[in-house]
C-alpha positions in Angstrom: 104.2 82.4 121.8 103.4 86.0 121.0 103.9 85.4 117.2 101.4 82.8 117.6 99.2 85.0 119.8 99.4 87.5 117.2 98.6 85.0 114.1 95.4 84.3 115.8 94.7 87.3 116.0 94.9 88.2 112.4 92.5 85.4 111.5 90.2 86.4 114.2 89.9 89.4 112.0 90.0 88.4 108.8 87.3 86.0 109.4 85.2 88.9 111.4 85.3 90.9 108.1 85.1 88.3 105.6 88.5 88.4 104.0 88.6 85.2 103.9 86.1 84.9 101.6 87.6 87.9 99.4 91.3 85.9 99.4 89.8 83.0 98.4 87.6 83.5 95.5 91.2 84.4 93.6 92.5 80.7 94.5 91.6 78.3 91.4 91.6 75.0 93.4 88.3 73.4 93.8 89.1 72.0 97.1 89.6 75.8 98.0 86.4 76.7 96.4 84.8 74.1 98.2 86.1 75.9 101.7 84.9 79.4 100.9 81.0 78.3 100.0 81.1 77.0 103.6 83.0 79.5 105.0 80.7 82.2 104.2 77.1 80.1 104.4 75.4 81.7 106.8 77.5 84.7 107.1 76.2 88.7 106.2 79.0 90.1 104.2 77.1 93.6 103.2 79.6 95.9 103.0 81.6 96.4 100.3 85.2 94.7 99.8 87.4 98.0 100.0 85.7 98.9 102.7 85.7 95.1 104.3 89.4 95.2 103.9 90.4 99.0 105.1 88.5 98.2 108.4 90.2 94.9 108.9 93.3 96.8 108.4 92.5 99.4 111.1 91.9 97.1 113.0 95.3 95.0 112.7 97.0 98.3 113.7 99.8 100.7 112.6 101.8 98.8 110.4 99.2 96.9 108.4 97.6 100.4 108.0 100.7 101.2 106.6 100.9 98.3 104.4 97.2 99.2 103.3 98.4 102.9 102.0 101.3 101.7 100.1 98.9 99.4 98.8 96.4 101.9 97.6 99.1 103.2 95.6 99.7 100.5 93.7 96.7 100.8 91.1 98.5 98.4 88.3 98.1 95.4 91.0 94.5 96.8 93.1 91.3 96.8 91.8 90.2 100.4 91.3 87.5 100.1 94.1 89.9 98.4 96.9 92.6 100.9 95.6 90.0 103.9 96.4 88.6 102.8 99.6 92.1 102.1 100.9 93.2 105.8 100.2 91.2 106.7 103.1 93.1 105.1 105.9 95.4 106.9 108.1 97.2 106.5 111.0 95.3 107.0 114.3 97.7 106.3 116.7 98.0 107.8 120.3 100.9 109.7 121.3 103.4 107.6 123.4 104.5 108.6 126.9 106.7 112.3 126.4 108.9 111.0 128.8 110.3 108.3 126.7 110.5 110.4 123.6 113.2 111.9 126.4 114.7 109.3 127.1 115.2 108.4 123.6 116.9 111.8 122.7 119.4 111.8 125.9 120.5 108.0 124.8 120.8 109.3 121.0 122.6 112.0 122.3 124.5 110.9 125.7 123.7 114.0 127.4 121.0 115.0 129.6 117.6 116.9 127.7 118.7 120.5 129.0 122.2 120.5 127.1 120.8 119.6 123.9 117.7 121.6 123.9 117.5 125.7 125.5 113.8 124.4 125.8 111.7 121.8 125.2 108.1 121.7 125.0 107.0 118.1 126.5 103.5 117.8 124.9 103.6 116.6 121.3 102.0 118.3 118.5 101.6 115.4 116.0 101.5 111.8 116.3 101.7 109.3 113.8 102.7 105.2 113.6 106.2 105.7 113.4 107.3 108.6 115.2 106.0 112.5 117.4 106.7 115.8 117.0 107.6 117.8 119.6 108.5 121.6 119.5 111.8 122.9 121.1 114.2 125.5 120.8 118.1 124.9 119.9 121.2 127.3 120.2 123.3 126.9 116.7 127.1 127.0 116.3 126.9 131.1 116.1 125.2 131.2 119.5 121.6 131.9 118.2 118.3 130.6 119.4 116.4 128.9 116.9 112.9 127.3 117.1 112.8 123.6 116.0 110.2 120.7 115.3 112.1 117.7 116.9 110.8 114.2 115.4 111.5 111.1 117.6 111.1 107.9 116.3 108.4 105.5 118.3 110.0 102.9 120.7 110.2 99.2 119.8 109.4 100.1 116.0 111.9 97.7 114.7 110.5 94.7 117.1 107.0 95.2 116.2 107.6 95.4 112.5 109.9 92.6 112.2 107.1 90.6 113.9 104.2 91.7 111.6 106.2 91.4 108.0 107.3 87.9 108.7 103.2 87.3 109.1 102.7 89.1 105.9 105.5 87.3 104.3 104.7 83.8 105.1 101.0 84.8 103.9 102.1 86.2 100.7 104.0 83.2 99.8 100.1 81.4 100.3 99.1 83.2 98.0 101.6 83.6 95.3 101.4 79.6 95.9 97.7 79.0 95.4 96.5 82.2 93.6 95.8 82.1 89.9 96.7 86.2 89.9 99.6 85.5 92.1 101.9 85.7 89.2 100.7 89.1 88.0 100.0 90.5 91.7 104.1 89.4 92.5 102.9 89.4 96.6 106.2 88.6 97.6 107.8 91.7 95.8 105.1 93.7 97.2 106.0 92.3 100.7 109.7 92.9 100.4 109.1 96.6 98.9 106.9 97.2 101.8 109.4 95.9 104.3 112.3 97.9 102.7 109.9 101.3 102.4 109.3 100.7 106.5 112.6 100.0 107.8 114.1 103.0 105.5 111.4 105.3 107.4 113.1 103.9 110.5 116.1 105.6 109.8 115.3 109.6 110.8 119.0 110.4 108.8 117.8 109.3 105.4 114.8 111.6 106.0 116.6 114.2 106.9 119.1 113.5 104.2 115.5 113.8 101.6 114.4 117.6 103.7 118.4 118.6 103.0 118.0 117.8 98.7 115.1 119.4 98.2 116.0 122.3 100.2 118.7 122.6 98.0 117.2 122.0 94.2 114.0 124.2 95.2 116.5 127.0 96.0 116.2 130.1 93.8 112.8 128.4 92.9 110.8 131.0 95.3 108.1 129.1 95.4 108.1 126.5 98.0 110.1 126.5 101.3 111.9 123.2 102.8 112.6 123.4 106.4 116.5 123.6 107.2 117.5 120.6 109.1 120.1 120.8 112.0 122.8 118.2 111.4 124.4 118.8 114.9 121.2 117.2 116.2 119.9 114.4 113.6 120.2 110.8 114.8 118.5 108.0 113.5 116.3 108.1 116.5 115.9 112.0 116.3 115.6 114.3 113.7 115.9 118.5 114.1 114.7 120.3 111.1 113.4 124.2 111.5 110.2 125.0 113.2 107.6 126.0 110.0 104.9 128.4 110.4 101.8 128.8 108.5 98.1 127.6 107.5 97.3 123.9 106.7 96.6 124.4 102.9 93.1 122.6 102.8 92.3 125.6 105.3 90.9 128.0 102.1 88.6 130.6 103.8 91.2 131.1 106.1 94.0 131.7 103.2 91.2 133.6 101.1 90.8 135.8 104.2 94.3 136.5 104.9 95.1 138.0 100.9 96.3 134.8 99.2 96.2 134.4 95.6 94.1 131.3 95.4 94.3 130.3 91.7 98.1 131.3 91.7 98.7 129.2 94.8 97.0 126.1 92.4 99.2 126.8 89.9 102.5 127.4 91.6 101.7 123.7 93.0 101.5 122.3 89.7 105.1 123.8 88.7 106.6 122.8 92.0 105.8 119.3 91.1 106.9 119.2 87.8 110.1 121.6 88.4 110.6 118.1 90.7 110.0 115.7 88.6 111.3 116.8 85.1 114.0 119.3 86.2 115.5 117.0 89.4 113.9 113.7 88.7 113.8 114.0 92.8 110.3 114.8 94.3 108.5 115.0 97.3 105.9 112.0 97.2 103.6 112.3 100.2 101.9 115.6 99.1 98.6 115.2 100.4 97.4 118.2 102.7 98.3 116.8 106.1 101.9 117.8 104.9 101.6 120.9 103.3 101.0 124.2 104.8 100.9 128.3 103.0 103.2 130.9 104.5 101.9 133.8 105.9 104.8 136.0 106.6 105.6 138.9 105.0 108.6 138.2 103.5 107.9 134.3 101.8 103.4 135.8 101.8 102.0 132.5 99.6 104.5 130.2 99.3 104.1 126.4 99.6 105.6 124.9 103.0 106.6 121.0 102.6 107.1 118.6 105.4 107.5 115.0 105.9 110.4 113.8 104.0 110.1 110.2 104.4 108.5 109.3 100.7 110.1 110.7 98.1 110.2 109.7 94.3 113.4 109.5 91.7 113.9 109.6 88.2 116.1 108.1 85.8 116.6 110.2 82.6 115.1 107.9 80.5 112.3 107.6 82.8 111.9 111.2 82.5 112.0 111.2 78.9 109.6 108.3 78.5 107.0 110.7 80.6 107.5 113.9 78.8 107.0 112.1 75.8 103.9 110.0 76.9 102.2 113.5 78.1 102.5 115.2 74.9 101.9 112.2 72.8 98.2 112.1 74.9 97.6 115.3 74.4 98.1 115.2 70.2 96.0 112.3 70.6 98.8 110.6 68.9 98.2 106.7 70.3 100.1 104.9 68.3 103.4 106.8 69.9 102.1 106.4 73.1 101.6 102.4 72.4 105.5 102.3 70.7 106.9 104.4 73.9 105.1 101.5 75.6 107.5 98.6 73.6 110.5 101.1 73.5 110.5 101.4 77.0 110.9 97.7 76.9 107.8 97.4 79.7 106.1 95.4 76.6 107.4 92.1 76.0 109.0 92.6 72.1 106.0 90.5 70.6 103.1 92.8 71.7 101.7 94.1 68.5 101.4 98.3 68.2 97.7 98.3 66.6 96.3 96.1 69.5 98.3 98.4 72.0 97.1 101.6 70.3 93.5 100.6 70.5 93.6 99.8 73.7 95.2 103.1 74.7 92.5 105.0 72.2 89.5 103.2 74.4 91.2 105.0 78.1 92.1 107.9 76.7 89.4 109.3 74.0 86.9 109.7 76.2 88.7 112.7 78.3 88.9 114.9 75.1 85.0 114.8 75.2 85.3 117.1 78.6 86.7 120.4 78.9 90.7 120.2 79.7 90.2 121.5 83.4 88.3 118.7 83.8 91.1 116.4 82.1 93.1 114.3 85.0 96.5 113.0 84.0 96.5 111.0 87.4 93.6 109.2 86.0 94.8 108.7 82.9 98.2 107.4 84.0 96.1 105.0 86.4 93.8 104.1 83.7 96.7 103.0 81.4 98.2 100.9 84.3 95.3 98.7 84.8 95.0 98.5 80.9 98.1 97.5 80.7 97.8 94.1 82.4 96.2 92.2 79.5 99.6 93.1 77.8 101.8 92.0 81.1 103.2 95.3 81.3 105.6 95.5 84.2 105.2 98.8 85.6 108.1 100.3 87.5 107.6 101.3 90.9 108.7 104.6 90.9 106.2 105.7 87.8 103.2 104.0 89.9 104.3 106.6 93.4 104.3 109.5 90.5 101.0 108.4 89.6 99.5 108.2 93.2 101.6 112.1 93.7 100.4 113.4 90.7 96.8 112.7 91.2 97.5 114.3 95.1 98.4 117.2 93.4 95.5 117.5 91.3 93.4 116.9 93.6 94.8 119.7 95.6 94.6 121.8 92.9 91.6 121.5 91.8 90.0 121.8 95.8 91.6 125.3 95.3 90.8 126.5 92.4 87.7 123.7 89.9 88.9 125.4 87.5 92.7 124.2 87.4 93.8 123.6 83.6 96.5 121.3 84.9 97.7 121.0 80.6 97.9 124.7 80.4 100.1 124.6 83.0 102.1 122.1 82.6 102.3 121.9 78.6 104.6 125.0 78.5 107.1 123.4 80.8 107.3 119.8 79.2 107.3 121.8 75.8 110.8 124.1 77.2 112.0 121.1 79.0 111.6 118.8 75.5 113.5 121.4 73.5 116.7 121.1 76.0 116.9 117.4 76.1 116.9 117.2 72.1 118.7 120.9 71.5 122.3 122.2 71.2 121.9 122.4 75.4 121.5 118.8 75.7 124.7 118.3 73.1 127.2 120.8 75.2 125.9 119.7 79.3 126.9 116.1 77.8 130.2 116.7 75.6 131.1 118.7 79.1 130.4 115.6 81.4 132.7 113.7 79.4 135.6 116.1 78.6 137.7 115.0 81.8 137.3 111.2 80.9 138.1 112.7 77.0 141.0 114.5 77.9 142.4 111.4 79.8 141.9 109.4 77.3 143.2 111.0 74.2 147.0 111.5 75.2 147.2 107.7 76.6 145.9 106.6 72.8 149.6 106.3 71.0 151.3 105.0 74.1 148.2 102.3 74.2 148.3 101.3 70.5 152.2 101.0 70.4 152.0 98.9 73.4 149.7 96.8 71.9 151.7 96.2 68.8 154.7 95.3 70.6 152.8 92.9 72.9 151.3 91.0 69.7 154.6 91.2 68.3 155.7 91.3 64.4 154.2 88.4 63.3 150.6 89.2 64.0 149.9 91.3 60.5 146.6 90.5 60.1 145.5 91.5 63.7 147.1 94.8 62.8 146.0 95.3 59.3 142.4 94.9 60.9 143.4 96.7 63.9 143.9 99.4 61.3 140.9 98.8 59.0 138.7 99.5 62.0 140.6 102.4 63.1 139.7 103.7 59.6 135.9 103.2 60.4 136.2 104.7 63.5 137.4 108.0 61.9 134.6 107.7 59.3 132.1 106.8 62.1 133.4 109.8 63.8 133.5 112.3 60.6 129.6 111.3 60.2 129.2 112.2 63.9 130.3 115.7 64.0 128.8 116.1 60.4 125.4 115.0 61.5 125.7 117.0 65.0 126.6 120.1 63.1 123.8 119.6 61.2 120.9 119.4 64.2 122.3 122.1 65.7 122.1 124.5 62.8 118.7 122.7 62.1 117.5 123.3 65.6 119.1 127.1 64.8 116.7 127.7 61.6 113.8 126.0 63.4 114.1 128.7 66.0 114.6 131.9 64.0 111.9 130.7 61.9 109.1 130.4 65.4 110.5 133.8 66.4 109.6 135.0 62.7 106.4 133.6 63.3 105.4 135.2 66.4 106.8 138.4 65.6 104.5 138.8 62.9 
């Protein structure tokens, strides 16, 4: 009954804001046709569809707000302006009764509130759709008093969400039905994404377990400080992390005020995120200034303070290659390497020509090299290629489109610090360094010694292996072993041109070197 309830609902709303008339105009049936010309006779649909759909979404509630911002950062499926307009929502949800966020802790927990926490302040400080924060105070293993931020997940989440994606995923199979995009648009892989993104948020440990890794590969960094999480006190109900102090970062009179270093604070948040991305393929992927705050104590005066661990990014090695190389290929305005990184990646299906996949790239990107690089964006550019990229049915992996979205947050920050950001200036340095390792004599040793335990295995069990072999194909086999031993002899040549050609990068790579320093030093 109340899924039924709650169906009626949702069309109650959709037809209030004229969705209806927005979901079918991509439906190629003329019968369908038919329906939305009556549908919307009469009807005053002003407002424009991104902001037609955001509202409807507000409306809906938590979780289709939700859907709505993992939407907006999906700009290879959205049109750019629904894409825009749905950046804008956020979660205004009302803080839930403090004396179940108790009651949830002492039934994580088993004990009464007072023997977890030495205090426990009841009024929450932040509320969103999924969970509060509450401040509190915690006595570690050694004894001491530390202040915490305790997040506690909202009641009946899992019910309530269950309820609303089975909706959404009996409407997205509608549409992947009956829509002519439906094939490109894949609804039901946005769906099930969606529903694997929400129900991984339910679980406070893998958040926790996000806050603990970047903690530890921004270490040494000294630029950005990741609250320490309390492990004694995490639950997938509750999570414990350290209390963080400082001034929301979109605050910039305030920071100005206080003696930070504006412009260096811009540009210490563009090497944060690429240190992330290229260095740890790991990185933090809600950055937008709600989560970030500057440090004002004496000893960490300026630094970057992250919270909110429940997005984060990852990257393979290939996809960090494919980037590095992408970036630098833009910047030579070398497009026909961009378009063959493209078909390398093997996003392009094999037939795609290079010249019409060059062109294509030339007509997004030679336009920015008209404007002065601070007022280049690579967000834009990476979001620009996406939607170019549909024409060539380019299927763009998920975790390059949530770099896209994070990358144009942190221009965007940037540049509200400092309009005159050269985001290339600072970044081209690092791609250039980080380049030169992957293709150097660095590269060569960290991988000859990831493989020297499996190696040294290996190599005494060879003669045992080969004579068992022999005697378990017995005498008679003499071709098997004549080729056996023919491609042995290969092997060794194989191997011989190996260590020949290696030798001769790395002394390659050597001359190259001495020959820059030459060249700067005079």
């Amino acid at each position: 009954m109340s899924k039924l309830f709650r169906g009626v609902t949702i069309i109650w709303v959709v037809l209030r804001y004229g969705l209806d008339e927005l979901v079918l105009s991509g439906f190629d049936h003329p019968w369908l046709r038919l329906l939305r010309r009556v549908l919307t006779l009469g009807r005053k649909l002003d407002k424009p569809r991104g902001v037609r759909l955001r509202l409807a979404l507000e409306e809906l509630g938590p979780i289709f707000v939700k859907f709505g911002q993992v939407l907006s950062t999906r700009s290879d499926l959205m049109p750019p302006d629904v894409a825009e307009e749905l950046a804008k929502l956020q979660d205004r949800v009302p803080p839930f009764d403090p004396q179940i966020a108790v009651e949830t802790i002492e039934r994580a927990f088993r004990k009464p509130l007072d023997q977890i926490f030495v205090s426990f302040e009841r009024e929450p400080v932040a509320s969103a759709s999924i969970a509060q924060v509450h401040f509190a105070v915690v006595r570690d293993r050694s004894g001491q008093d530390c202040e915490v931020a305790v997040k506690v997940l909202r009641p009946g989440m899992k019910r309530v969400i269950d309820k609303d994606v089975a909706l959404m995923h009996m409407m997205a199979g509608w549409v992947d039905r009956l829509s002519t995009d439906g094939k490109r648009l894949k609804p039901r892989q946005v769906v099930a994404e969606f529903d694997n993104y929400l129900h991984d948020e339910l679980d406070l440990i893998r958040e926790a377990s996000n806050a603990a890794q970047l903690r530890r590969n921004m270490e040494g960094l000294d630029l950005v400080l990741i609250p320490e999480v309390f492990w004694d006190f995490c639950h997938t109900d509750v999570m414990v992390m350290e209390r963080m102090k400082g001034v929301p970062i979109n605050q910039i009179e305030r920071l100005r005020e206080a003696g930070v270093d504006i412009p260096k604070l811009a540009r210490d948040g563009v090497t944060i995120f690429f240190t992330q991305v290229f260095r740890d393929g790991f990185f933090h992927a809600d950055m937008h200034p709600g989560n970030i705050m500057v440090s004002l104590e004496r000893e960490t005066f300026g630094r970057y303070i992250s919270l909110d661990f429940g997005i984060v990014g990852t990257l393979t090695e290939f996809d960090k290659e494919y980037l590095a190389q992408n970036f630098l290929a833009f910047f030579r305005r070398d497009y026909k390497r961009v378009a063959e990184l493209h078909i390398e990646s093997g996003w392009v299906p094999p037939e795609t020509r290079v010249n019409e996949l060059e062109a294509a790239i030339r007509a997004v990107c030679e336009p920015y090299f008209d404007r002065p690089l601070a007022e280049i964006s690579l967000g834009m550019v990476l979001m620009r290629l996406f939607q170019t990229s549909r024409r060539f049915q380019v299927e763009i992996q998920p975790q390059l489109v949530l770099l896209q979205k994070t990358l144009l947050n942190i221009e965007g920050l940037g540049r509200q610090l400092d309009p005159n950001l050269d985001l290339w200036s600072t970044a081209k340095p690092f791609l250039e360094k980080w380049m030169l390792e992957q293709m150097g004599p660095q590269r060569l040793w960290r991988e000859l010694k990831a493989e020297a335990p499996r190696y040294a295995k290996l190599l005494p069990e060879l003669p045992r292996l080969f004579y068992d072999y022999l005697q378990h194909r017995g005498h008679g086999d003499q071709q098997a072993l004549r080729e056996l031993v023919a491609e042995q002899k290969r092997t060794n040549r194989l191997l011989q041109t190996l260590v020949y050609g290696a030798l001769g990068f790395v002394l390659g790579l050597v001359l190259v070197r001495v020959l820059l320093a030459t060249r700067f030093i005079f």
